[in-house]
C-alpha positions as CSV (number, residue, x, y, z in Angstrom):
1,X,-37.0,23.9,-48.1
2,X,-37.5,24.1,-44.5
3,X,-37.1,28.0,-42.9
4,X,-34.8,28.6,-39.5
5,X,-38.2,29.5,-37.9
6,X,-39.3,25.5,-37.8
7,X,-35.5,24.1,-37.9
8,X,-34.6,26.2,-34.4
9,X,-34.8,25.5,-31.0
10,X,-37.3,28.4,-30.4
11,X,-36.9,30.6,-26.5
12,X,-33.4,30.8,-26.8
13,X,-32.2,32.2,-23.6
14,X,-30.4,34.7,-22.9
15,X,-27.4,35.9,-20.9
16,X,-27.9,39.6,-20.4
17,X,-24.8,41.9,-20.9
18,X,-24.5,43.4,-17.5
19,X,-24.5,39.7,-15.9
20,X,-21.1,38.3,-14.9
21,X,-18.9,35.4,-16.7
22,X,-19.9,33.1,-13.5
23,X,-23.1,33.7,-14.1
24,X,-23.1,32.8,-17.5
25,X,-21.2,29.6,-17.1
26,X,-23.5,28.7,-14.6
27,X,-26.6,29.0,-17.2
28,X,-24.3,27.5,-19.8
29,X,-24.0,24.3,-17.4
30,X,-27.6,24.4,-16.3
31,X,-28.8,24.5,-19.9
32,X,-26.2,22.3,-21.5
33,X,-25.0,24.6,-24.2
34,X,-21.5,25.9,-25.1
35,X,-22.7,29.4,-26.3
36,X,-25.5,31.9,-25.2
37,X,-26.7,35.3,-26.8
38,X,-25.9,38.3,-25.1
39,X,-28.4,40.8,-24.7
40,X,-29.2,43.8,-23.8
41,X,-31.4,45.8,-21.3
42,X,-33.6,46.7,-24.7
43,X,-33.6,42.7,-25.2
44,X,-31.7,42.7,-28.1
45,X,-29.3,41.1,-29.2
46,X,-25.7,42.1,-29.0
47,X,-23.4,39.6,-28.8
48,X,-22.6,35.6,-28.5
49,X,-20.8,34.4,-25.7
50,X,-19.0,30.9,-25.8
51,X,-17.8,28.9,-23.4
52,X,-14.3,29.5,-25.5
53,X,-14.5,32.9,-24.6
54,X,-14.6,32.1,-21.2
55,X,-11.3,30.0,-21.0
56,X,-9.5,31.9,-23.6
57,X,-10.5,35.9,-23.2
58,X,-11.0,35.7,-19.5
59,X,-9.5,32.5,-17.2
60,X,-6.1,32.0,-19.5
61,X,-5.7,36.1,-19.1
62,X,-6.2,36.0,-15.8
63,X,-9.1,38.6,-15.4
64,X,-11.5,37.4,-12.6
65,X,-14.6,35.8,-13.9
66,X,-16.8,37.0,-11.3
67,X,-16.2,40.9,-12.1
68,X,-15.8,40.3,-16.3
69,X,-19.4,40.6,-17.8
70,X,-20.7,39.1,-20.9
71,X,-21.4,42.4,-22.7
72,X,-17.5,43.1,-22.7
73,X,-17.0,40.3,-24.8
74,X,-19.8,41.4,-27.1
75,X,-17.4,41.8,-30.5
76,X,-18.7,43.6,-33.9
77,X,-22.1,43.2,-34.8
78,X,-23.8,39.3,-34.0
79,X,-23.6,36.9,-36.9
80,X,-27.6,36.1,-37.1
81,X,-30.3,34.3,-39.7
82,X,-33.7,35.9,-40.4
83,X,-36.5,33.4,-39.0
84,X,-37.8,33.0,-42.3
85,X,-34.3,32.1,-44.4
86,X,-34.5,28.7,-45.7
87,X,-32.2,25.7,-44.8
88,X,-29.5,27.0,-48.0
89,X,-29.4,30.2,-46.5
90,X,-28.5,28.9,-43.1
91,X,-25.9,26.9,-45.0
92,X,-24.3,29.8,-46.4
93,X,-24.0,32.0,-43.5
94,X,-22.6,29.2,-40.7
95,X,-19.7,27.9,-43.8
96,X,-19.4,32.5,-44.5
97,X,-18.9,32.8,-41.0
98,X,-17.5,29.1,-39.3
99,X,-20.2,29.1,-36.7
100,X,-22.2,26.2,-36.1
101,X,-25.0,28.2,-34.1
102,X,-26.5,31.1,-35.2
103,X,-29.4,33.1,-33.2
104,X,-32.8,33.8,-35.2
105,X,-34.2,36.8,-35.0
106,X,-37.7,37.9,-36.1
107,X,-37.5,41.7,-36.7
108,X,-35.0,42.6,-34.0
109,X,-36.5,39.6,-31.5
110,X,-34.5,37.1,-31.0
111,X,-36.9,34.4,-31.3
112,X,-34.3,31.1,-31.2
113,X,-31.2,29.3,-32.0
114,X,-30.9,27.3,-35.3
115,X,-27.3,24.6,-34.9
116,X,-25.7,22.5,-37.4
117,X,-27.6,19.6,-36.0
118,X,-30.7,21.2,-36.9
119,X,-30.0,22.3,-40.4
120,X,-28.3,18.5,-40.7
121,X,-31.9,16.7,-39.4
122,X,-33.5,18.9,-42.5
123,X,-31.5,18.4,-45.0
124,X,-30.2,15.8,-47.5
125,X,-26.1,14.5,-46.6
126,X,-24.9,16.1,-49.3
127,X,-25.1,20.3,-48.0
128,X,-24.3,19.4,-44.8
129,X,-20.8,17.4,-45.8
130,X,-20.0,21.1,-47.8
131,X,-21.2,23.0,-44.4
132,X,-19.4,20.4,-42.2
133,X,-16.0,21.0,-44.4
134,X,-16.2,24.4,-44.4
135,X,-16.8,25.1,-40.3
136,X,-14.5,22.7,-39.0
137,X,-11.9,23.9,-42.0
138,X,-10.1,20.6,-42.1
């Protein structure tokens, strides 16, 4: 059973939490992702922003983008995976928590970012249906 620490795409970058919503949108763009981990001047982790939280928490409220940073919308403690939890594991914690990204953390480095995609390249059809069902709740 493959482990998140050869499933994940390893260097994840971060967005750091004093860095503003425009900044982070921009790395979203320039990196292609709809989420990024927050973190901290210690470099570690303390949040995930999504693009989501951009439009919803911020645009649609009317705050200003520019003057919001990503460490205020650093909620409760980060859903993660341990770099050496195996492909079920994964499983279990994106269908617990209906995330289809989680950040992999080595210790209390973050180390990468394991998606559904990845845990759906490793596995046989049959988890990743059960996963599928149970993130998308449909």
């Amino acid at each position: 059973m493959p482990t998140a620490r050869e499933i994940m795409t390893p260097n994840a970058e971060c967005v750091d939490a004093g860095e503003s919503l425009v900044v982070a949108a921009e790395k979203m763009a320039r990196l292609d992702v709809g989420s990024l981990p927050i973190c901290g001047s210690d470099n570690r982790l303390k949040g995930m922003l999504t693009d989501r939280d951009i439009v919803i928490k911020a645009l649609a409220q009317g705050k200003d983008p520019a003057s919001c940073t990503a460490g205020e919308f650093a909620q409760g403690k980060p859903v993660t995976i341990g770099a050496d939890d195996d492909a079920r594991e994964i499983l279990r914690t994106m269908a617990g928590h209906q995330v289809r990204r989680l950040p992999v953390i080595d210790g209390h480095e973050l180390i990468g970012m394991v998606a559904f995609a990845d845990v759906a390249r490793a596995l046989p059809d049959a988890p990743v249906g059960d996963l599928l069902g149970a993130v998308t709740n449909d």
